[in-house]
N, C-alpha and C positions, 0 to 999 in steps of 0.2 A: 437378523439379516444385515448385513455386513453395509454399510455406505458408499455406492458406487463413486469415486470420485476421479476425472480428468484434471490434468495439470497443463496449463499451456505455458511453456518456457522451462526450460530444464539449465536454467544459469545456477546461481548460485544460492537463490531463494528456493526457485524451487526442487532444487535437488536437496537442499535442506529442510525445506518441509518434508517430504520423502524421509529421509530417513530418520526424522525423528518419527515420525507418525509409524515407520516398519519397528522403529527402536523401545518404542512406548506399548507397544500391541496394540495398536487403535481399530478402533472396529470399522477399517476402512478397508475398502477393497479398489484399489488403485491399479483401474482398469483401462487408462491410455494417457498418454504424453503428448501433446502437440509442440512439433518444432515449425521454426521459420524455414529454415533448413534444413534437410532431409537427408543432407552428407556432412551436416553438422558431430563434432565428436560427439560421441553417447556415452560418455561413460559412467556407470550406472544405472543405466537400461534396462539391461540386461533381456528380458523374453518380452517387456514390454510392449506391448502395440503403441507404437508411433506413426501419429498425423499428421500433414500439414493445411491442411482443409477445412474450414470452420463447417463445410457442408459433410462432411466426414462423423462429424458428432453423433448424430444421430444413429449408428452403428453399434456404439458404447454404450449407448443408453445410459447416459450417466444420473446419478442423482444431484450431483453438486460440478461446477467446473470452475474451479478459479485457478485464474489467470495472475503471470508473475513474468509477462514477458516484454514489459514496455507498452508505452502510452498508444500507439498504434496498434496493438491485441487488445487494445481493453472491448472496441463497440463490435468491429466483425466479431468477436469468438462468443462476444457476451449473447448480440440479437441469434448467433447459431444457437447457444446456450439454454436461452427461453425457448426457443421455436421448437426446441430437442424436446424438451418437457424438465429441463433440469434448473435448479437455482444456481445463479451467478455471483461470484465472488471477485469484482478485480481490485487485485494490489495497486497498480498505474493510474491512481485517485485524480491525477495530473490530467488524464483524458477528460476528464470534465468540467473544464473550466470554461465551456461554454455550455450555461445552463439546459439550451435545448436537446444535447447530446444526451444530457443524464433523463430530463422529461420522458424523450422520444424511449429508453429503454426502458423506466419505470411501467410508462403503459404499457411496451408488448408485456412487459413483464403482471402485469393487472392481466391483459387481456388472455395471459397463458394460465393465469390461476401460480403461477410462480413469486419468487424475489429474488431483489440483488441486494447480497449482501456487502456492506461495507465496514471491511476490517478496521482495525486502530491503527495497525501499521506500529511502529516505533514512538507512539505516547500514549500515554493511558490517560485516564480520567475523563473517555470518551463518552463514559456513561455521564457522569456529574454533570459536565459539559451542555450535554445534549438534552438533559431534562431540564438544565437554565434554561435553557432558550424558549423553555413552553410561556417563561413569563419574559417580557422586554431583558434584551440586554444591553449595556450601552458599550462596552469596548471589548473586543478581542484582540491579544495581541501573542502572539508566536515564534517566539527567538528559536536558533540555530546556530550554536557554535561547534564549530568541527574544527580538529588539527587539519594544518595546510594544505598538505597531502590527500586529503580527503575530497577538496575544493581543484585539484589538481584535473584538468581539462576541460572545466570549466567553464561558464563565462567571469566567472572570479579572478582569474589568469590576467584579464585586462583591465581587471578593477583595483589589483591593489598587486604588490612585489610579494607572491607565496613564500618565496624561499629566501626574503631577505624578513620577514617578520620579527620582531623581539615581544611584542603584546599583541594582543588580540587586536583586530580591525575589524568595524563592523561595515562594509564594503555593499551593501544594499539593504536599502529598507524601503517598501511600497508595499501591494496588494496581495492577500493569499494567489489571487487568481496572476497577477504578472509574474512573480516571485515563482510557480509550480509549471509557468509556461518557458520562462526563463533557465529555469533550475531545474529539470523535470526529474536528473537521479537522485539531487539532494534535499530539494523542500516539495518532495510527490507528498509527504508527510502535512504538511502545511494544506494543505486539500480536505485532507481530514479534518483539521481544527474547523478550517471553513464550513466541512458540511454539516459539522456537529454542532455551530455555533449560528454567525450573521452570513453568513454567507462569504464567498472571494469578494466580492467587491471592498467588505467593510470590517474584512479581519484583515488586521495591519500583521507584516513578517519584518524580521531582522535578522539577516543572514551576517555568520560571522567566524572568520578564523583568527584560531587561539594557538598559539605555537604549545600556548602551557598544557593544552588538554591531550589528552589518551584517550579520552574515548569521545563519540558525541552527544552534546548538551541538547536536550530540546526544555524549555523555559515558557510556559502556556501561563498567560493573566487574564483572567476575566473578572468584569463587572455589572452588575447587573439589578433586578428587584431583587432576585435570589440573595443578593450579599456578595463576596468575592473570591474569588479561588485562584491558588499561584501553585501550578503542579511544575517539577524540575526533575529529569531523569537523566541519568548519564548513561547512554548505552554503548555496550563491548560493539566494537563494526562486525559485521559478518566475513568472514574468513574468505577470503578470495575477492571482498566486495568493500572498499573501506566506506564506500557512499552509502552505503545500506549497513541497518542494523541489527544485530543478531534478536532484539526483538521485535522485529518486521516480521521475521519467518516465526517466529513462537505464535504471534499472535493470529499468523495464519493457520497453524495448529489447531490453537484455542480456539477458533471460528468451525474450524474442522471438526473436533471430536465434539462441540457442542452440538453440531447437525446430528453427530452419531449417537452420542450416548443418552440416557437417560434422565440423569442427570446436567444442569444446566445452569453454571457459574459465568 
């Protein structure tokens, strides 16, 4: 039986989760879309049922609903999401940088017999990561360099000249949790290292434009009892999104066809 799954936000995540997931055969059955907007362009819709009502969910009966529509869809769609009887997925990791947000959903999510799940987003070694942390860790730290253009409407704009660059500027460094409040399309990413690791308060970020790069750098160091780990990934941007990463939406896949299949990497 096939995985009922809802998509909320049809931008450019998750119209690419969509179709890799139709392109792969995945054993999902992608049985509604929620927009913000309801005369919003559709295109690739197609006979879809389209939402805009967290209390709408319940209708679809979904098995899975993640969410890819910005930090403001992450808590209404998620608490609709539990209350429906389905597990929660949000991309907009950024919504959580105030600890009680995430608490208050984990219990309804306890008290629905459900989970939320939380993706990798664009770095990996979230697994490694996140089993350090069962023993003391003593430093997390999370670099970000991206070409200019990427950094482009930003609050970056007022921290350094984009378009006069010749080397890389590394133009903010403070907390996962300022850094994902501040930055919410480009270090939403930086939320992850936090949840996997010490937490936003005490995972340090480095946000940084590099004229020299093509694509963008995520640079993860930790220390710990575990011993040390320096994970570095250059990812392609996603096609219509250069703030997002083309392995943002993979990994929303990977989260996907893991609920589905039998199998479980």
């Amino acid at each position: 039986m096939a995985l009922r799954l809802v998509l909320v936000g049809w931008g450019a995540i998750g119209a690419r989760v969509a179709g890799l997931l139709a392109a792969r055969g995945a054993a999902v059955d992608l049985v509604g879309v929620a927009l913000r907007d309801l005369g919003a362009a559709r295109a690739g819709l197609g006979d879809l049922r389209v939402i805009s009502d967290p209390s709408e969910l319940g209708d679809l009966r979904p098995d899975l609903v993640v969410e890819a529509a910005g930090r403001g869809a992450a808590l209404p769609w998620g608490r609709a999401a539990l209350q429906a009887g389905a597990d929660f997925c949000p991309a907009s990791l950024s919504a959580f940088v105030e600890a009680e947000d995430l608490g208050a959903l984990v219990d309804l999510a306890r008290a629905q017999g459900r989970q939320v799940l939380i993706p990798a987003g664009a770095v990996g070694g979230m697994d490694a990561l996140s089993a350090a942390s069962r023993l003391d860790l003593q430093a997390v730290t999370h670099e970000i360099s991206k070409p200019p253009r990427a950094w482009a409407g930003t609050g970056a704009e007022a921290l350094c000249d984009l378009a006069q660059l010749t080397q890389a500027q590394c133009f903010y460094q403070g907390t996962a949790g300022d850094a994902a409040a501040a930055f919410p399309q480009n270090a939403n990413v930086a939320a992850m290292t936090a949840l996997a690791g010490v937490g936003f308060a005490r995972t340090r970020v480095r946000l940084i434009a590099d004229p020299d790069l093509a694509m963008n750098r995520h640079r993860i160091l930790a220390e710990g009892d575990f011993g040390r780990m320096e994970i570095t990934l250059d990812n392609r941007p996603l096609a219509g999104n250069p703030k997002s990463s083309e392995l943002t939406a993979l990994s929303l896949v990977r989260l996907i066809e893991n609920r589905a299949n039998p199998l479980v990497i």
